[in-house]
N, C-alpha and C positions, 0 to 999 in steps of 0.2 A: 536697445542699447543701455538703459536704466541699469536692465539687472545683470549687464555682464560683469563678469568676477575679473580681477586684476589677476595679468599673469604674472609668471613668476620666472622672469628669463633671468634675474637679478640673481637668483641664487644657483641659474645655470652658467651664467658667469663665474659665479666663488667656487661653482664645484671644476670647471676647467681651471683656477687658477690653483687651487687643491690639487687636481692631479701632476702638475706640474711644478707645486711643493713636494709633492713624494719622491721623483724622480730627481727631482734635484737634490733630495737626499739622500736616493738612494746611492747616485753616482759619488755623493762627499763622502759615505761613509765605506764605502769598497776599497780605498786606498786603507782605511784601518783594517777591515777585516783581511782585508789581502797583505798587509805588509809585513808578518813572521815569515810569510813564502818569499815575498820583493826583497827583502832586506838579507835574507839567504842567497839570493841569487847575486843582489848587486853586491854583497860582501860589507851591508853600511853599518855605520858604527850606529849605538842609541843617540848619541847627541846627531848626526846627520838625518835618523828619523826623525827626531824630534824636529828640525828646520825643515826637513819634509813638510810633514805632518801642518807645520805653522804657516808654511808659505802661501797657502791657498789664501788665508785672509789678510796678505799683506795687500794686494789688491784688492780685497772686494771689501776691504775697510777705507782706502784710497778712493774708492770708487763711489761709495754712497752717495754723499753730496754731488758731486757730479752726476750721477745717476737719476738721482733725484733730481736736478736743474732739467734736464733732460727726457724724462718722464712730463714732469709740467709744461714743458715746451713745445715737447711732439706728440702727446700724450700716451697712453699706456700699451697700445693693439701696438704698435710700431716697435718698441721699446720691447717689449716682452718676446717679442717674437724673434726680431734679433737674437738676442737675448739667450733665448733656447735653442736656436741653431747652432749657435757658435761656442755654448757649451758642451752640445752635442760632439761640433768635431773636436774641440779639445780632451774631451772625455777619450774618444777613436784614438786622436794620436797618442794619449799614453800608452797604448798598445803595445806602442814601437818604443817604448824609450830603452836604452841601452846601459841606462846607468842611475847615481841617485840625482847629478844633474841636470840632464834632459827631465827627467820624472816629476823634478822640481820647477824644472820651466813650463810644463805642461798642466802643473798645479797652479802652478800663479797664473797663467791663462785661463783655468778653470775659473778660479776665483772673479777674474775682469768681468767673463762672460755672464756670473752666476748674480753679480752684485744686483744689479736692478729691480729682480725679481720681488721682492718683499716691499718695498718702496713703492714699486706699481701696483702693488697688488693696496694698499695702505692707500694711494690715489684713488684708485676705483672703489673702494669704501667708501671714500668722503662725495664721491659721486653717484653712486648707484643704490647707496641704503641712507634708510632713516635712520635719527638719531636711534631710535629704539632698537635696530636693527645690529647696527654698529657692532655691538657685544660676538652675535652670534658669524657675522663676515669675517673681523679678526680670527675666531677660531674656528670658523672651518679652514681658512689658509693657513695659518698658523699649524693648526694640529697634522697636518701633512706632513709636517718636520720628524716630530717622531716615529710619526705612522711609515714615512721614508726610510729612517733610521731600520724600525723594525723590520720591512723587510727587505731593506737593503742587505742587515745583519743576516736572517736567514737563507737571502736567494744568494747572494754572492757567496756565502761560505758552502752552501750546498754546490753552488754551480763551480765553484772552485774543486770543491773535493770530487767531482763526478767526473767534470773535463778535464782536471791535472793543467789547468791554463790560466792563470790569471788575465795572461794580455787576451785571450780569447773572449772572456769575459767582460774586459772592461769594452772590446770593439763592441757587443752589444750591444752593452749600456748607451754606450755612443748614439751608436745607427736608432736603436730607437727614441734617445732624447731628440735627434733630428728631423724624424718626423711628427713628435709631438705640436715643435715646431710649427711647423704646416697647420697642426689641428686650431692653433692658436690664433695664428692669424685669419681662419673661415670664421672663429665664433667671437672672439672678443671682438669687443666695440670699445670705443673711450667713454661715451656715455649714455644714455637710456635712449635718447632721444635719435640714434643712429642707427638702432637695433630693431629691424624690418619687424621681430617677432613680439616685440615691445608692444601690448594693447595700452590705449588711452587710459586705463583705469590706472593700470600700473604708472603710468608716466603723471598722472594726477597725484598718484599718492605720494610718490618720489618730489615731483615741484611744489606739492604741499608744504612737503617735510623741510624741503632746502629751501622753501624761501623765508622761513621762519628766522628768527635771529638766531643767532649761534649760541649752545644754551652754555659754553662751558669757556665763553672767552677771558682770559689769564686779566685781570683787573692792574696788573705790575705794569711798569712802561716793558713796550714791546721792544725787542730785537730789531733792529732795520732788518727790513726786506723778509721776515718769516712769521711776522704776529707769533713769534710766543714768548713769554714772559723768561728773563734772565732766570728766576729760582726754580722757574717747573723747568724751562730747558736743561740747566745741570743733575735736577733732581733727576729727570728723564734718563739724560745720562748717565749717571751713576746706578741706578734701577738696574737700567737694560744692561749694563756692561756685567754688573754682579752675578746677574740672572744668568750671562753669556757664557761665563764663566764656571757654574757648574753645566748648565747643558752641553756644551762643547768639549769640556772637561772631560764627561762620560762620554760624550761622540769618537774623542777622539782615544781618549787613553784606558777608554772601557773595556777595549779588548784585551790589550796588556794586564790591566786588572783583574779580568775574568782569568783569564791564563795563568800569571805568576801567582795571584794572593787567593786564587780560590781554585787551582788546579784544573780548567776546565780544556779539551780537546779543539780545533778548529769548531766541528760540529756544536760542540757544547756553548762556545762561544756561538756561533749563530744561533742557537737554541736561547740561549738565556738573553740576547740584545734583542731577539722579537718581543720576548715578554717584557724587560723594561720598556723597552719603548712603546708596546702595542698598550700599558699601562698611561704612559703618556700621553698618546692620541685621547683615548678614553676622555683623559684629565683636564686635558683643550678641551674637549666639547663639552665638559662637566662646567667648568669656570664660565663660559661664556655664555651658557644657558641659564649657568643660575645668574650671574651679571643680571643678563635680559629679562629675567624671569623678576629681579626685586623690582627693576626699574619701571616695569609693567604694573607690579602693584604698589607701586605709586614712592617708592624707594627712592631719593634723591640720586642721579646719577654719577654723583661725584663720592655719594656714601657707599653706592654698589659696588663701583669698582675698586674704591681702596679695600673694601673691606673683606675681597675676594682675593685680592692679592696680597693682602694682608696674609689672611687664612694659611696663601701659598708659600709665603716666606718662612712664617713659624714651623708650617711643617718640614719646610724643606730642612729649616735647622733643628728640629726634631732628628728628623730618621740619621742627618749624616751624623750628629753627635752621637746615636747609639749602636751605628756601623760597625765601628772598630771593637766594639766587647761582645760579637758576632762569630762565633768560631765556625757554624755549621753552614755550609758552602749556600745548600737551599732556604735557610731563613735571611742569610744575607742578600742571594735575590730577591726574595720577597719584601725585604726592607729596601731596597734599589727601588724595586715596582712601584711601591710605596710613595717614595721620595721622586721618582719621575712624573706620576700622574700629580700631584700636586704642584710639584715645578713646575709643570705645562699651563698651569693656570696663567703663569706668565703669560701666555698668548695675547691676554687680554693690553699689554703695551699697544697693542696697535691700533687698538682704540683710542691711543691722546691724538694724533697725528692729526685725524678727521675731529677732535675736541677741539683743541688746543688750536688749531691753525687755522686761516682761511682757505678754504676749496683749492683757490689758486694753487696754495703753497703747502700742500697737504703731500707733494710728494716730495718736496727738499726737506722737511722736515720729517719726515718718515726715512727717508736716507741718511738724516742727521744722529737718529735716533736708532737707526740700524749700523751706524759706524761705529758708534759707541759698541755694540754687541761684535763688531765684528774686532776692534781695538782687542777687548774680552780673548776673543777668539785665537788672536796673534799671540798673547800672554798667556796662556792656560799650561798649552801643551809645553810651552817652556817654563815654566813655574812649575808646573810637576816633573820635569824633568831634574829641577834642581833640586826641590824636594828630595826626590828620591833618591839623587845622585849624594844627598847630605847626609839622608837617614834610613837609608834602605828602605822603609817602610811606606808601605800604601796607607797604613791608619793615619798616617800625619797628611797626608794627601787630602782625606776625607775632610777631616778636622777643618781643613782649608777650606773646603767644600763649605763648613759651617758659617764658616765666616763670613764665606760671600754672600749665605746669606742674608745675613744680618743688615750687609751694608745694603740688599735689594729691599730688604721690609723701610730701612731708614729711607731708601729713595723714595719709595713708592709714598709711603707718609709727607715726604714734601713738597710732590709737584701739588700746585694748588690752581685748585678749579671755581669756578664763579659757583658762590651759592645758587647761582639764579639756575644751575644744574634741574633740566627736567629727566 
């Protein structure tokens, strides 16, 4: 018994919640790829896309907090699994929708169903990994999103152009979000300690690691009822929502931009939203391994991680500042590529949730903090809408892009962490 080696069911856990970050992007980003075909059928105007397009996160930015109270309370296997069924059939019933209203109602049910997901997954963090671990948990969930994106971008637009059906399409998407469902509930657990395949080494290393004090509690008077500090909670907010704000941006109005401002075909558009994005997955796993990787050589982990999202923000306002003086269609994507794989560094937010908070309340505040991103999300696609509807132009879109993310480098620089950061 000495020499048996600690399993590793902890990261067969992250990679079931991984796979069901993909498909949960795959299914948000199919309404974009598919909506020049939707929005010819249903006769909708751009402003009626654009509230399309918004509505999904008017719920699942309502939802967070609640999401999160509820994640802590029933814990996560329960919650997740819901969760993925009942996005499943919402996904099914846009199939049928008849018009751009039903489309929209079947969006905002999307969004209800989808909210939890990230929050849960930001709880089982703070329960199932070490501090040292943290870094790389966030980003493998987290980098799902792009990696969704990407082949959301190329399977929908192919499976589009080959069946001539979008609603064929989205039933799909549906039926197999709903059995993922299923998968989810045989293999998550809430914590280490309920999980048959869990050997004692692994549950040693894990009650190690949690029973240690918390290396990264906020020293400011706390919040009632969420331990975390007034100035990193805003700070947190304003980060995530900046950061939401171009990834969402691209998620949703990437395809319009690929098509008007760079000429591209459906196909082409799926073709180039694999490569941003599959750039972005990359960029997740890149941030969060170097995160883990300073912290391991002895890196304070409060210097690791600003200094990684740091990195992320400058570049991001790098490439969008040099977007617009880009004429040739293929170095502009490869400046997107660019600006998504370091954007994705962001992933690493989901790492304050399990810092900053107590175990307990690691999933309200992980909701709190994904409301903010989803807030982001409700504003984007209407803010470029107005943009564009003022200047015709996507360069001034970008420019936007810059700015947000200035304001994500200022947040990320002000949530404040205890020196006592191991």
């Amino acid at each position: 018994m000495s020499c048996q080696k600690a399993s590793n069911i902890r990261w067969f856990v992250f990679g079931i919640i991984f796979l069901l970050v993909v498909i949960n992007l795959i299914d948000r980003i199919s309404l974009s790829i598919a909506m020049p075909t939707i929005a010819q059928e249903f006769s909708l105007s751009p402003e009626m896309q654009g509230v399309i397009l918004s509505s999904f996160f008017w719920a699942y930015a309502l939802l967070q907090i609640p999401g999160g109270w509820l994640i802590d309370k029933y814990g996560p296997r329960k919650i997740i699994t819901g969760s993925t069924v009942l996005w499943g059939i919402f996904q099914t019933l846009a199939a049928v929708s008849t018009g751009g209203v039903s489309l929209l109602l079947t969006r905002f049910l999307l969004g209800t169903a989808e909210a939890p997901l990230f929050p849960a997954g930001g709880k089982l963090n703070a329960t199932w990994l070490s501090p040292q671990e943290r870094g790389r948990g966030a980003v493998i969930m987290d980098c799902g999103g792009p990696l969704g994106a990407a082949l959301g971008g190329i399977i929908i637009a192919y499976m589009i152009a080959s069946i001539g059906s979008w609603r064929t399409v989205f039933a799909i998407a549906g039926i197999v979000t709903i059995l993922l469902g299923f998968i989810a509930w045989k293999f998550l657990r809430d914590t280490p300690q309920e999980h048959h395949s869990v050997n004692r080494k692994e549950l040693e290393l894990i009650a190690v690691t949690h029973s240690e004090p918390q290396s990264a509690v906020d020293f400011e008077p706390v919040l009632k009822g969420i331990g975390v500090g007034y100035r990193s909670l805003v700070a947190i907010l304003c980060g995530r929502a900046a950061w939401a704000m171009m990834f969402f941006g691209l998620l949703t109005w990437g395809p319009s931009y690929l098509a008007q401002a760079r000429g591209f075909d459906i196909k082409g558009i799926g073709n180039a939203t694999f490569i941003i994005f599959l750039c972005g997955t990359f960029g997740s796993l890149c941030g969060g391994f170097i995160s883990d990787t300073l912290v391991k050589k002895g890196i304070a982990q409060r210097i690791a991680l600003k200094s990684v999202l740091t990195v992320s923000g400058v570049s991001t306002l790098i490439t969008f500042s040099l977007l617009p003086s880009m004429s040739d269609p293929i170095v502009a994507i490869a400046t997107l590529s660019i600006a998504a794989f370091f954007l994705m560094w962001g992933s690493l937010y989901w790492s304050f949730p399990a810092l900053l908070a107590p175990k307990n309340k690691a999933g309200i505040v992980g909701g709190i903090m994904n409301m903010a991103g989803s807030v982001g999300g409700i504003a984007v696609p209407i803010l470029v809408g107005v943009i564009l509807g003022q200047s015709k132009n996507y360069d001034n879109v970008l420019l936007f892009f810059a700015g947000c993310s200035i304001i994500y480098i200022l947040g990320t620089l002000s949530i404040k962490l205890s020196k006592q950061d191991k």
